[in-house]
BALOVEX-480449 format. One record per residue (C-alpha): residue in three letters; x, y, z. Coordinates in Angstrom, 2 decimals. Example, Ala and Ser with C-alpha at 12.3 -4.5 7.8 and 13.67 -1.06 7.14 Angstrom:
<r><code>ala</code><c1>12.30</c1><c2>-4.50</c2><c3>7.80</c3></r>
<r><code>ser</code><c1>13.67</c1><c2>-1.06</c2><c3>7.14</c3></r>
This chain:
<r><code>unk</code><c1>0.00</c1><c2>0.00</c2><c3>0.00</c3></r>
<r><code>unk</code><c1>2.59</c1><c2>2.46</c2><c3>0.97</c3></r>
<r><code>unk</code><c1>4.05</c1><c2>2.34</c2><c3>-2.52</c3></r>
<r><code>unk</code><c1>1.31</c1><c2>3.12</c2><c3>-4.07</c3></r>
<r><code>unk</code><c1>0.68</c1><c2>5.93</c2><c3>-1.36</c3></r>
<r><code>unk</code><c1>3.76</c1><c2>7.43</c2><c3>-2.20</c3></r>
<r><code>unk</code><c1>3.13</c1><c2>7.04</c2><c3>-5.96</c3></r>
<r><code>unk</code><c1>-0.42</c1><c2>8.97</c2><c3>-5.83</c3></r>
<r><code>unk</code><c1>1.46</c1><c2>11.99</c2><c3>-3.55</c3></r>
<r><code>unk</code><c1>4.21</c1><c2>12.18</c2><c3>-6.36</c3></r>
<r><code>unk</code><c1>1.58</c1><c2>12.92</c2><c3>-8.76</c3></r>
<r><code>unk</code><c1>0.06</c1><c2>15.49</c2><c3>-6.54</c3></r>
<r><code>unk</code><c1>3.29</c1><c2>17.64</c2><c3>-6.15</c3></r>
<r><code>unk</code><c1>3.27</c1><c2>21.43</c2><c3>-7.36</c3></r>
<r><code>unk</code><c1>6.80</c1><c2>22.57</c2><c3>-7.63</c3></r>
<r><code>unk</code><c1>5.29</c1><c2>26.23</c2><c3>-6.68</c3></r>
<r><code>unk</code><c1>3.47</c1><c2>25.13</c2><c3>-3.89</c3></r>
<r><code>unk</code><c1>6.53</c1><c2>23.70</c2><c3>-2.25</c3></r>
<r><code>unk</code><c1>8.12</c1><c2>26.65</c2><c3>-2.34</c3></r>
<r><code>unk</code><c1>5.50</c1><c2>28.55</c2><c3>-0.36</c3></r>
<r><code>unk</code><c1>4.72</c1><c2>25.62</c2><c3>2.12</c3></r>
<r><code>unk</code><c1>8.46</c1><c2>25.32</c2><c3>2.41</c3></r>
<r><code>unk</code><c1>8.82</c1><c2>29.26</c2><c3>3.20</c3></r>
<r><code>unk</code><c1>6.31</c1><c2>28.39</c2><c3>6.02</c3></r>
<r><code>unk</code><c1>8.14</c1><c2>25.53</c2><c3>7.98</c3></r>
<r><code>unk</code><c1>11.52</c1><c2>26.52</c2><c3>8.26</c3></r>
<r><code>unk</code><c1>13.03</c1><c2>23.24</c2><c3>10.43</c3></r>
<r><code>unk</code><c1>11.57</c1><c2>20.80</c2><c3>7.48</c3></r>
<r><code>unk</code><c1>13.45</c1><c2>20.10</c2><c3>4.25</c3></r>
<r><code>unk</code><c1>11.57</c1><c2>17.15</c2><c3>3.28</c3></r>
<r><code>unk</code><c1>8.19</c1><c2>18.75</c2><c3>1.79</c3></r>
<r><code>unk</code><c1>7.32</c1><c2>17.44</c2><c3>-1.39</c3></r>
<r><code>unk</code><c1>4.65</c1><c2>20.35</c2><c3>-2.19</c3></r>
<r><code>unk</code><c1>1.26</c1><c2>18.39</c2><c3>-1.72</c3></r>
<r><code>unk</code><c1>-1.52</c1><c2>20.60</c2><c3>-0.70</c3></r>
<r><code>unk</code><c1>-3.16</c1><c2>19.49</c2><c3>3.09</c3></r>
<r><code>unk</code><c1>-7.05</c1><c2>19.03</c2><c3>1.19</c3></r>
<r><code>unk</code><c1>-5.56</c1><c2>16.51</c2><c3>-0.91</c3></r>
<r><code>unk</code><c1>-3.57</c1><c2>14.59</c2><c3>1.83</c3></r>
<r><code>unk</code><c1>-6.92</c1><c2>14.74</c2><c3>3.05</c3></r>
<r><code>unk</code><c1>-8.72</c1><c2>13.05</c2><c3>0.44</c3></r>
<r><code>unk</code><c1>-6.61</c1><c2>10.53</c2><c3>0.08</c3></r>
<r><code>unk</code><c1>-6.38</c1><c2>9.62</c2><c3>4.34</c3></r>
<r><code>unk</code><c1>-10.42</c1><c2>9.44</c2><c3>3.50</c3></r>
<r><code>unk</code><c1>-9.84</c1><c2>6.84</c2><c3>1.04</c3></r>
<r><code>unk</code><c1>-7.20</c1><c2>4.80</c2><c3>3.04</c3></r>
<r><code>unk</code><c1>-9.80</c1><c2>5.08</c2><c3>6.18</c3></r>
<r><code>unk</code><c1>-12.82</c1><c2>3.43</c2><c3>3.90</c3></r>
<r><code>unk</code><c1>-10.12</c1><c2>0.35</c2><c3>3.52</c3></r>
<r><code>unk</code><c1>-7.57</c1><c2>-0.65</c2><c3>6.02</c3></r>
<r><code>unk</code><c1>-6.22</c1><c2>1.92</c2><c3>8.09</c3></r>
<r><code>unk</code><c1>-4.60</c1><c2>-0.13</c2><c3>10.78</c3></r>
<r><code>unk</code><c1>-2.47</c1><c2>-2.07</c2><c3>7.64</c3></r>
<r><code>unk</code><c1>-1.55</c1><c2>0.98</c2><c3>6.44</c3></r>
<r><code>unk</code><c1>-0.05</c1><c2>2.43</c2><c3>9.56</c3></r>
<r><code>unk</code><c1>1.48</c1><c2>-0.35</c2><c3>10.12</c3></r>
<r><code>unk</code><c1>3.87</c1><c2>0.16</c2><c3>6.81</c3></r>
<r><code>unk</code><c1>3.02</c1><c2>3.67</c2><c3>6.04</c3></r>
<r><code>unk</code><c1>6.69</c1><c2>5.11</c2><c3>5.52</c3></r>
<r><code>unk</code><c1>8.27</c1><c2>8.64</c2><c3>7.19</c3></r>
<r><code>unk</code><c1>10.50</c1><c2>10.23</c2><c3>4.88</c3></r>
<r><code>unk</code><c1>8.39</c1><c2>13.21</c2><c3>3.34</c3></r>
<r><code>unk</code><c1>6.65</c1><c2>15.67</c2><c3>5.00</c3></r>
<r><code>unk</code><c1>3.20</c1><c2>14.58</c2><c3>3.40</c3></r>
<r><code>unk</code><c1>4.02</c1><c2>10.91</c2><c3>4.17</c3></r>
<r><code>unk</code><c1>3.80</c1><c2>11.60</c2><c3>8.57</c3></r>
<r><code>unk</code><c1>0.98</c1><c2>14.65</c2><c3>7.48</c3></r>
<r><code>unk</code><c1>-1.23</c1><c2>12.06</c2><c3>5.75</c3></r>
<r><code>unk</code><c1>-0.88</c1><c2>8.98</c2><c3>8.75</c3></r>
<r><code>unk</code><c1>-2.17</c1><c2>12.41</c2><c3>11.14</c3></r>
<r><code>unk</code><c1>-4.91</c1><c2>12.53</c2><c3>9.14</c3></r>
<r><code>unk</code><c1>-5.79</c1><c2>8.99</c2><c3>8.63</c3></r>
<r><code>unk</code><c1>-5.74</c1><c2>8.93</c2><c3>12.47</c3></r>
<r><code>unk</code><c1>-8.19</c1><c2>11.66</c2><c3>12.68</c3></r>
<r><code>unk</code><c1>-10.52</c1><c2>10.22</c2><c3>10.54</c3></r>
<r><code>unk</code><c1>-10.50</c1><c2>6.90</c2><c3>11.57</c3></r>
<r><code>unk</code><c1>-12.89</c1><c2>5.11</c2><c3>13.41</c3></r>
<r><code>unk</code><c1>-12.91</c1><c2>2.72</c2><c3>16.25</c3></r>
<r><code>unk</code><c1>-12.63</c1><c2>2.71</c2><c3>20.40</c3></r>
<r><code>unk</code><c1>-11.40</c1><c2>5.20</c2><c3>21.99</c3></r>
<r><code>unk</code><c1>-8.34</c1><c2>3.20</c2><c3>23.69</c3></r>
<r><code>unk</code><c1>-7.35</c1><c2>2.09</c2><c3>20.39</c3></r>
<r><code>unk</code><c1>-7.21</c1><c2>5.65</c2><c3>19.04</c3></r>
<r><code>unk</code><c1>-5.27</c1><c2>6.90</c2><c3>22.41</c3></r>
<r><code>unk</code><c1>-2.73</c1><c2>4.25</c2><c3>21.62</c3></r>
<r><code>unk</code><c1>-2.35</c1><c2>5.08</c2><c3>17.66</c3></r>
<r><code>unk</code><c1>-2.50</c1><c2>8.95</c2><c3>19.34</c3></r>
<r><code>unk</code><c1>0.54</c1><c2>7.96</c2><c3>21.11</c3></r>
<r><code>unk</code><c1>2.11</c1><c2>6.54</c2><c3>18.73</c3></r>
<r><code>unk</code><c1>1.99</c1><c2>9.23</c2><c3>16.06</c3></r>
<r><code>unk</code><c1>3.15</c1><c2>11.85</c2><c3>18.48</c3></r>
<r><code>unk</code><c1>7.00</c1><c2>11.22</c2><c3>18.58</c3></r>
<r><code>unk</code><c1>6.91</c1><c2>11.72</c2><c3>14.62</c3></r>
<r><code>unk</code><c1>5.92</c1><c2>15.39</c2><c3>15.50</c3></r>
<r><code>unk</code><c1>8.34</c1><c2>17.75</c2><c3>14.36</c3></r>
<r><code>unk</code><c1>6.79</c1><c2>20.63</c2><c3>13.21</c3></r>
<r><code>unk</code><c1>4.11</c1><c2>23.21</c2><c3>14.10</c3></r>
<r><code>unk</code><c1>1.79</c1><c2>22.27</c2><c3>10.91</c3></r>
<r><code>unk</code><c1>1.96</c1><c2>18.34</c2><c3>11.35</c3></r>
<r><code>unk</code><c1>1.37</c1><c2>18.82</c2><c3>15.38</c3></r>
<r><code>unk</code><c1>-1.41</c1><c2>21.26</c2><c3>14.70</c3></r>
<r><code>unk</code><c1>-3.35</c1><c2>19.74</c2><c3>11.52</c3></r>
<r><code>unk</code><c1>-3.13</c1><c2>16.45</c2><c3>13.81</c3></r>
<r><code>unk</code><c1>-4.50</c1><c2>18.27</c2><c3>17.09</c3></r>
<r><code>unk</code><c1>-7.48</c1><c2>20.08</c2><c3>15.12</c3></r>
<r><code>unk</code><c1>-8.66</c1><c2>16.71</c2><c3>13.39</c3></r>
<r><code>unk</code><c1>-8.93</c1><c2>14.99</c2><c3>16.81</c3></r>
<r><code>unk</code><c1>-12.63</c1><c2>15.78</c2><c3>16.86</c3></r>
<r><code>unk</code><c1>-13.90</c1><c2>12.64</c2><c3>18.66</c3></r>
<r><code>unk</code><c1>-12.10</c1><c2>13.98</c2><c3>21.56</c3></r>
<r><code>unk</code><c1>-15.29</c1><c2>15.97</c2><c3>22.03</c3></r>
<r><code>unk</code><c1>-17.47</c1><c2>12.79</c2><c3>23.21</c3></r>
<r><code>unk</code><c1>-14.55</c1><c2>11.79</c2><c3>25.33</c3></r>
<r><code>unk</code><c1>-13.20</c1><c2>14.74</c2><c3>27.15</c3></r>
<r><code>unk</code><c1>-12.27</c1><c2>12.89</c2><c3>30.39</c3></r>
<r><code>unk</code><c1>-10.76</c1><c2>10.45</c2><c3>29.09</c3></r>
<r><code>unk</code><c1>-8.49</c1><c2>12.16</c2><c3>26.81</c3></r>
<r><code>unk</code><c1>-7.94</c1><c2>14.85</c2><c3>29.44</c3></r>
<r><code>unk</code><c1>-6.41</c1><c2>12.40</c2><c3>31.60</c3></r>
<r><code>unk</code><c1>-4.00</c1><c2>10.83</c2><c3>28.39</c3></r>
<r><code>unk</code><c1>-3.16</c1><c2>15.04</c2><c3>27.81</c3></r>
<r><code>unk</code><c1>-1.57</c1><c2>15.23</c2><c3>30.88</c3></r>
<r><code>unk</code><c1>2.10</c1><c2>13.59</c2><c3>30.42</c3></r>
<r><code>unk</code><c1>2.34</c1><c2>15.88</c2><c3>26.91</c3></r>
<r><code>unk</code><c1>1.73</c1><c2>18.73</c2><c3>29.20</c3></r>
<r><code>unk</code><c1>4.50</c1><c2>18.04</c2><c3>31.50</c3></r>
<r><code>unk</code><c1>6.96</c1><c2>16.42</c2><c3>28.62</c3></r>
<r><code>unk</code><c1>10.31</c1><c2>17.58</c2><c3>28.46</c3></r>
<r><code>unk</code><c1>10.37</c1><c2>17.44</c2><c3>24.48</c3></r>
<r><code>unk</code><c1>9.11</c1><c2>20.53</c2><c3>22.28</c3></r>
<r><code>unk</code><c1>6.37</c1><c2>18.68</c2><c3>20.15</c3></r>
<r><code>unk</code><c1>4.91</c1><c2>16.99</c2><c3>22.96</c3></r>
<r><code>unk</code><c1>4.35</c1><c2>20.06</c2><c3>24.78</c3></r>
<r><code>unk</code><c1>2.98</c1><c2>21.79</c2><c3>21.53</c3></r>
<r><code>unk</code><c1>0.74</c1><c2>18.71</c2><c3>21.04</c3></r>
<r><code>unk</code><c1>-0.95</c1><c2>18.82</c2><c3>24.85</c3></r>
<r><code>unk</code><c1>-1.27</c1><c2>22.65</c2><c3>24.47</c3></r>
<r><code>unk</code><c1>-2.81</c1><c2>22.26</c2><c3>20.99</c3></r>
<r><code>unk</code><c1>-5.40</c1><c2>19.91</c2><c3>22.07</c3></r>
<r><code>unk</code><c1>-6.09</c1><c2>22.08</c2><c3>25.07</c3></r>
<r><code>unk</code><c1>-6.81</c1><c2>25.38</c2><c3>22.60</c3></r>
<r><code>unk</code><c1>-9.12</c1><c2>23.23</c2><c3>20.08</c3></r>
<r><code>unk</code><c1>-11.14</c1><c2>21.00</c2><c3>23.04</c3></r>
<r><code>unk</code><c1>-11.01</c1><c2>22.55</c2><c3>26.34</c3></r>
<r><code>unk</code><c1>-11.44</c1><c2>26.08</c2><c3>26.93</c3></r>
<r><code>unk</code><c1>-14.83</c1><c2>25.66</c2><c3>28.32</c3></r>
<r><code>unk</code><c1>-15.93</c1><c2>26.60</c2><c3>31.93</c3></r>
<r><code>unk</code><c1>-15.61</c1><c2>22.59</c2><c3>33.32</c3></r>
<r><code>unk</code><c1>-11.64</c1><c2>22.92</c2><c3>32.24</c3></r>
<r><code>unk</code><c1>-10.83</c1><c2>26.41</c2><c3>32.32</c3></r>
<r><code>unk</code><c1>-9.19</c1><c2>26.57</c2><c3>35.82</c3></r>
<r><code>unk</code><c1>-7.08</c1><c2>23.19</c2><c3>35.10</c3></r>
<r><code>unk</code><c1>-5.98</c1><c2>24.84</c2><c3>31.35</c3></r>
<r><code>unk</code><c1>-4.74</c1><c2>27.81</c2><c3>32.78</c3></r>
<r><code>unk</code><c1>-2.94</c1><c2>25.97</c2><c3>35.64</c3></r>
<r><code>unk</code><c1>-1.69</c1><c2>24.01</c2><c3>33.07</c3></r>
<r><code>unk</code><c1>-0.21</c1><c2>26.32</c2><c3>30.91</c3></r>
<r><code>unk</code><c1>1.17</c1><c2>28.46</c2><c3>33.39</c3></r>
<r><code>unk</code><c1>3.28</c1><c2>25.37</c2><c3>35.18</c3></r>
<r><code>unk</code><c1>5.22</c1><c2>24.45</c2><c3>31.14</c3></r>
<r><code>unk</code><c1>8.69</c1><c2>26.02</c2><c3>31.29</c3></r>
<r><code>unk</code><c1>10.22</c1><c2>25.37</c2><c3>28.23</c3></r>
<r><code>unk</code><c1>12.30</c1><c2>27.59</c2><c3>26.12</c3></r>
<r><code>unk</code><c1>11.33</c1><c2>26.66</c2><c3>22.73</c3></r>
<r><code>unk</code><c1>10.01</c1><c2>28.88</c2><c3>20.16</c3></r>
<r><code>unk</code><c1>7.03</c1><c2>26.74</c2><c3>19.55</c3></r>
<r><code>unk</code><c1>6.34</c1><c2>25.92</c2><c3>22.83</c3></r>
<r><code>unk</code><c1>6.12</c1><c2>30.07</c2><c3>23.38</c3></r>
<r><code>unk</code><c1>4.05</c1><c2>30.58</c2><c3>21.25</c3></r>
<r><code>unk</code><c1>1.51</c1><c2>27.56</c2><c3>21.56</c3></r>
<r><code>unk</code><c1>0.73</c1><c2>28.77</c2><c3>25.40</c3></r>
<r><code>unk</code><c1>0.63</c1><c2>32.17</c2><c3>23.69</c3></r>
<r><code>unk</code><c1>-1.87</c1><c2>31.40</c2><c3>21.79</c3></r>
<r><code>unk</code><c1>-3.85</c1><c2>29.13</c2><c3>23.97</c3></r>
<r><code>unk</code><c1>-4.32</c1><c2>32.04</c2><c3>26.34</c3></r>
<r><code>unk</code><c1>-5.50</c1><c2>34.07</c2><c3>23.77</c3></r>
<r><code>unk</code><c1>-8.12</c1><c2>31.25</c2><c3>23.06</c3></r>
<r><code>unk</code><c1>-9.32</c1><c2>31.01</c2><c3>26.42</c3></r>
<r><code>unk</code><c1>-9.33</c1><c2>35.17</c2><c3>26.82</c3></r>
<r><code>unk</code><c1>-11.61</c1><c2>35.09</c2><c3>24.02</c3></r>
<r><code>unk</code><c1>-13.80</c1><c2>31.70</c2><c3>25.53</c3></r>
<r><code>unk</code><c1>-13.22</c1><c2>32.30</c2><c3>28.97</c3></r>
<r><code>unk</code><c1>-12.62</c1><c2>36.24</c2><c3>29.52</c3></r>
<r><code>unk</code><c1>-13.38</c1><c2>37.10</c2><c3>33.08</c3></r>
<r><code>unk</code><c1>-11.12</c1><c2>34.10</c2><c3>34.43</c3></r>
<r><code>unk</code><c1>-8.95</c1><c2>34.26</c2><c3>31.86</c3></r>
<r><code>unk</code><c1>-8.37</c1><c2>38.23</c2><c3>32.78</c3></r>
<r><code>unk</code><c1>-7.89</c1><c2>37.82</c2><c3>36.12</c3></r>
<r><code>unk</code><c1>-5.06</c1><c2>34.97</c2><c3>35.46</c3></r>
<r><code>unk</code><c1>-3.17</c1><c2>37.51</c2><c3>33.19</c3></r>
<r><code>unk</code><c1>-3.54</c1><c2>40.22</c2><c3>35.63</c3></r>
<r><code>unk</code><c1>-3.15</c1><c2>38.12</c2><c3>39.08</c3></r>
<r><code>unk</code><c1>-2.38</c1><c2>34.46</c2><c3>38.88</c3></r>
<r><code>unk</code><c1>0.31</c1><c2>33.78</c2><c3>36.17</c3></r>
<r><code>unk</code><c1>4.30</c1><c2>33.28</c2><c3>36.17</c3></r>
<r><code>unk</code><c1>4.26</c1><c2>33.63</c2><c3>32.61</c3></r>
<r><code>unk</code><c1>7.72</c1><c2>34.71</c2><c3>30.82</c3></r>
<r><code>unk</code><c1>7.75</c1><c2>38.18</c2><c3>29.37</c3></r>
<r><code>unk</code><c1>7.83</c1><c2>36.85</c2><c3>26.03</c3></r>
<r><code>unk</code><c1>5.15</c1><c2>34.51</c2><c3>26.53</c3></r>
<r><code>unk</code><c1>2.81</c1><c2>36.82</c2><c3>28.33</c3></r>
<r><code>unk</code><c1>3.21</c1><c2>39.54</c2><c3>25.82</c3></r>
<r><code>unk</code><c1>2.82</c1><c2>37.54</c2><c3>22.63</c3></r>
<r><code>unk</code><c1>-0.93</c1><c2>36.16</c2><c3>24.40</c3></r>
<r><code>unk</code><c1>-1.63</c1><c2>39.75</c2><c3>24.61</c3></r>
<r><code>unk</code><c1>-0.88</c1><c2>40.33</c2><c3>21.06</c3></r>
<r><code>unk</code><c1>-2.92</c1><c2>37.64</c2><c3>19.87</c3></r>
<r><code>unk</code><c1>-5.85</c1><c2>38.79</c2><c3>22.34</c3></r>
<r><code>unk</code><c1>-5.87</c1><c2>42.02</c2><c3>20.44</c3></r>
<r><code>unk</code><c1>-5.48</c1><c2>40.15</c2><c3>17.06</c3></r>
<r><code>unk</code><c1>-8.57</c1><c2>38.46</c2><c3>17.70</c3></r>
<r><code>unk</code><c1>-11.72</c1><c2>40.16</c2><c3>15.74</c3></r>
<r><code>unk</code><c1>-13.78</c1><c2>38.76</c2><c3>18.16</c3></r>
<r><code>unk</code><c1>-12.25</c1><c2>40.84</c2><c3>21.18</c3></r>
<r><code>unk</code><c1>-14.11</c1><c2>44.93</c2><c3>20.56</c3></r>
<r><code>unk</code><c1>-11.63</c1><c2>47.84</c2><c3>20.24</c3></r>
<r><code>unk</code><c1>-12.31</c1><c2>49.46</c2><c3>23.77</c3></r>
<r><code>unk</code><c1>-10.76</c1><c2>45.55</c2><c3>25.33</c3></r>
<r><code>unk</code><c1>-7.79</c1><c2>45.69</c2><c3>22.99</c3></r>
<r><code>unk</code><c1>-6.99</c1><c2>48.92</c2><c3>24.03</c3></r>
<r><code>unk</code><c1>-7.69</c1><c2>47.64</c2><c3>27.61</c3></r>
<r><code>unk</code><c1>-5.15</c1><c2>44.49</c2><c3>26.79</c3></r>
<r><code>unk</code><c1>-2.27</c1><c2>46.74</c2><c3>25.22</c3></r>
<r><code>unk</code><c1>-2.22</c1><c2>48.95</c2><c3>28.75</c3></r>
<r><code>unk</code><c1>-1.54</c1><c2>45.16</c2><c3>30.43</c3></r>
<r><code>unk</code><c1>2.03</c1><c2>44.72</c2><c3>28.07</c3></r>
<r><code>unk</code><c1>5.23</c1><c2>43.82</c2><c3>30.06</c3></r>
<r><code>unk</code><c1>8.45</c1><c2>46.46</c2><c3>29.10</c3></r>
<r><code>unk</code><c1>10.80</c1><c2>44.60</c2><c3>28.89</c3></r>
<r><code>unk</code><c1>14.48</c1><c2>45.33</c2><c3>30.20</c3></r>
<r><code>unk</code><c1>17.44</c1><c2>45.89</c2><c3>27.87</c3></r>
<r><code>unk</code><c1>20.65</c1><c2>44.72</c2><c3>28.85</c3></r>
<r><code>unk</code><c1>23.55</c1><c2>47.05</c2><c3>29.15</c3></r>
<r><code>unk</code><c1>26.68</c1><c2>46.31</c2><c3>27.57</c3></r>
<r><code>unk</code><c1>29.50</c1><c2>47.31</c2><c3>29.74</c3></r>
């Protein structure tokens, strides 16, 4: 199967495409140039026929190749513990903000099992590695900024020390999702409660005010809140 896999993505390849996607995803150098609703398509095909053989042999070496087993896991069907385990083991391939985060947003039967996955978030949360980290905040942004999880999100978020780039800016922008869900709690965790870096805090900020669904008198509101940061003297 994986052959012919890799065959059908060959023929999908636009040279021009590549070189935007590319421009996107720095770290990678193995993009072939396939665009995501056709990785899509075909994961819907594989899903209608074996899914589980497929994993089993599906290969790694482009970018597509790991994008399209993401999305085969998303759409497949069956138990949840099965899907938690072919969750977990799809996760270590992760190394990239647009693999991690098409894979997080097509989780969608974490919806009618929020426990349960809550509970399988939690080591991701606490990882020491940069795309599980990204991965547990990811999933928190798309499934759980309602009231139930709000409290245990922001706690969440505010414990992850990690220096990474993408890291940064995943809590950055999960805060900005729950300001925007959650505002009242959300406010008083960004104005009381957090141990946020100055980077981190400030970038949530920015996406706050980003957000067209935040009115102009609250983005002026959030902009007051920004950290100024110190500048080292050279002596």
């Amino acid at each position: 199967m994986e052959s012919v896999v890799r065959t059908q993505l060959l023929s999908l390849v636009e040279p021009e495409y590549q070189k935007f996607a590319a421009a996107l995803i720095p770290n990678i150098t193995n993009l072939l140039g396939v665009r995501l609703p056709e990785i899509r398509k075909m994961a819907k095909l594989i899903v209608k026929e074996d899914w589980r053989a497929y994993l089993k042999t599906a290969d790694d070496d482009y970018f597509e190749e790991v994008m399209l087993q993401a999305m085969v896991i998303g759409h497949a069907q069956a138990d949840i513990e099965e899907l938690l385990q072919h969750i977990a083991w799809f996760v270590p391939k992760i190394d990239n903000w647009s693999v991690c985060d098409s894979f997080c947003g097509g989780l969608k039967y974490t919806k009618a099992h929020l426990d349960q996955v809550w509970h399988f978030l939690q080591p991701y949360l606490v990882s020491n590695q940069e795309y599980d980290i990204r991965f547990g905040v990811v999933m928190l942004l798309n499934f759980y900024m309602e009231e139930k999880y709000i409290d245990e999100v922001l706690s969440s978020l505010d414990n992850i020390r990690h220096e990474a780039y993408y890291v940064k800016m995943a809590v950055a922008w999960a805060i900005s999702i729950a300001y925007v869900k959650q505002p009242e709690v959300t406010m008083r965790y960004l104005l009381q409660d957090n141990t946020l870096d100055d980077f981190t805090y400030n970038k949530a900020l920015q996406k706050i005010t980003e957000s067209y669904r935040v009115d102009p008198e609250t983005k002026q509101i959030i902009r007051s809140m920004k950290r100024k940061l110190k500048k080292t003297v050279r002596v």
